[in-house]
N, C-alpha and C positions, 0 to 999 in steps of 0.2 A: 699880066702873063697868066696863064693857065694854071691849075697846079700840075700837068704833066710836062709842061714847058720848063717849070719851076723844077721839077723830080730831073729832068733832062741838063739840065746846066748847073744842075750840081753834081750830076755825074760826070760831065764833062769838065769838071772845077776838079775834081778830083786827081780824075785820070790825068788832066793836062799839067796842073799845077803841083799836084801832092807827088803823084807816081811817077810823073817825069821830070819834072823838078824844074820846069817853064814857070821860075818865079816873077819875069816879068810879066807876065799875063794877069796876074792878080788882078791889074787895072782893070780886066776884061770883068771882072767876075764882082769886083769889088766896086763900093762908091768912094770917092774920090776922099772922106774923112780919113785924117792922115793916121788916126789911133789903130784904125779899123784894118788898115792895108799894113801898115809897119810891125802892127804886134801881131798879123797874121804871117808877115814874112819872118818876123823874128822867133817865131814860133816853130817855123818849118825848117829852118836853117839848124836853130836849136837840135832839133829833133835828129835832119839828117847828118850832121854833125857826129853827132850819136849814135844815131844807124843810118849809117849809109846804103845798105838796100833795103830802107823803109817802103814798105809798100801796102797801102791801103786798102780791103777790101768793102765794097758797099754790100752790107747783109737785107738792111731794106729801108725805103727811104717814104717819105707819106709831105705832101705841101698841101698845104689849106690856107687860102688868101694869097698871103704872101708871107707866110711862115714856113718855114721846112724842117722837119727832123727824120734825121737818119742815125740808124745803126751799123756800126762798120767794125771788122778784124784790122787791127793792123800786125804787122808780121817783121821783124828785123834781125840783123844782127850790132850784137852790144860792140860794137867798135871805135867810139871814141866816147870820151867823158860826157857824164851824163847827170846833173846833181851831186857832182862831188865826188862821182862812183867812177873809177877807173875803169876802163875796157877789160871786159870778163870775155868777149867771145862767144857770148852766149846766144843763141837764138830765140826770141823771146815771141810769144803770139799773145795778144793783149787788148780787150772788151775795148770799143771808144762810144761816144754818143758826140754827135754833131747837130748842131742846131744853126738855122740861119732866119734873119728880120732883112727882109729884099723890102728894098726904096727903086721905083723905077728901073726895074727889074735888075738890078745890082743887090749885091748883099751889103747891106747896111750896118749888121749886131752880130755876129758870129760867136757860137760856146762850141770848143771843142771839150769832150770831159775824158780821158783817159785814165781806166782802171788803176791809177798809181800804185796801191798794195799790191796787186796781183805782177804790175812790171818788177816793183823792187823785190818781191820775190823769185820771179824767174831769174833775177841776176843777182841773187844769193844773197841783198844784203842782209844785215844783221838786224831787226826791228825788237825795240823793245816798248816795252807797256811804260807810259809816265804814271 
């Protein structure tokens, strides 16, 4: 694949899978490795669980070979349990970095890396220094 081809189906992975919550479609996007599709589903369920109008923005995305990384907003509200933290209601906007490793033009490796400090502060918790 191309790297615009590659830049193009991962926005379409996005939109389709993340912001519409088409989790069967993974298969589409994903290689058939069961760690790679299950902890990616279990991750997003995780997530919208949590905030249920999670929604993804792609700020900008670069593929070279058949590696990709993009920078994205994601945007929600704090509505159901979320590492132990109760539903505050709170609206949270939050840095993520995505990275993908495509095997015959599927995504084979996936890193999602989301700003953790900056979410568990927007939803007030309490952090302290060890």
């Amino acid at each position: 694949m191309s790297p615009d081809d590659i830049e193009i189906r991962y926005c379409q992975f996005v939109e389709d899978v993340l912001n519409h919550r088409h989790l069967d479609a993974l298969a589409t996007y994903m290689t058939a490795d069961a760690d790679s599709r299950a902890g990616a589903r279990q991750l997003i369920e995780t997530l919208v669980n949590a905030f249920p109008d999670l929604h993804l923005t792609i700020d900008s995305v670069a593929a070279i070979d058949d590696e990709l990384v993009a920078r994205l907003t994601a945007t929600g509200t704090h509505a159901g349990n979320f590492l132990g933290l109760l539903p505050t209601g709170r609206r949270v906007r939050v840095s993520a970095f995505g990275a993908w490793q495509l095997r015959g033009g599927q995504c084979a490796e996936q890193w999602l890396q989301l700003d953790f400090m900056e979410l568990l502060q927007q939803l007030g918790a309490k952090l302290t220094a060890r």
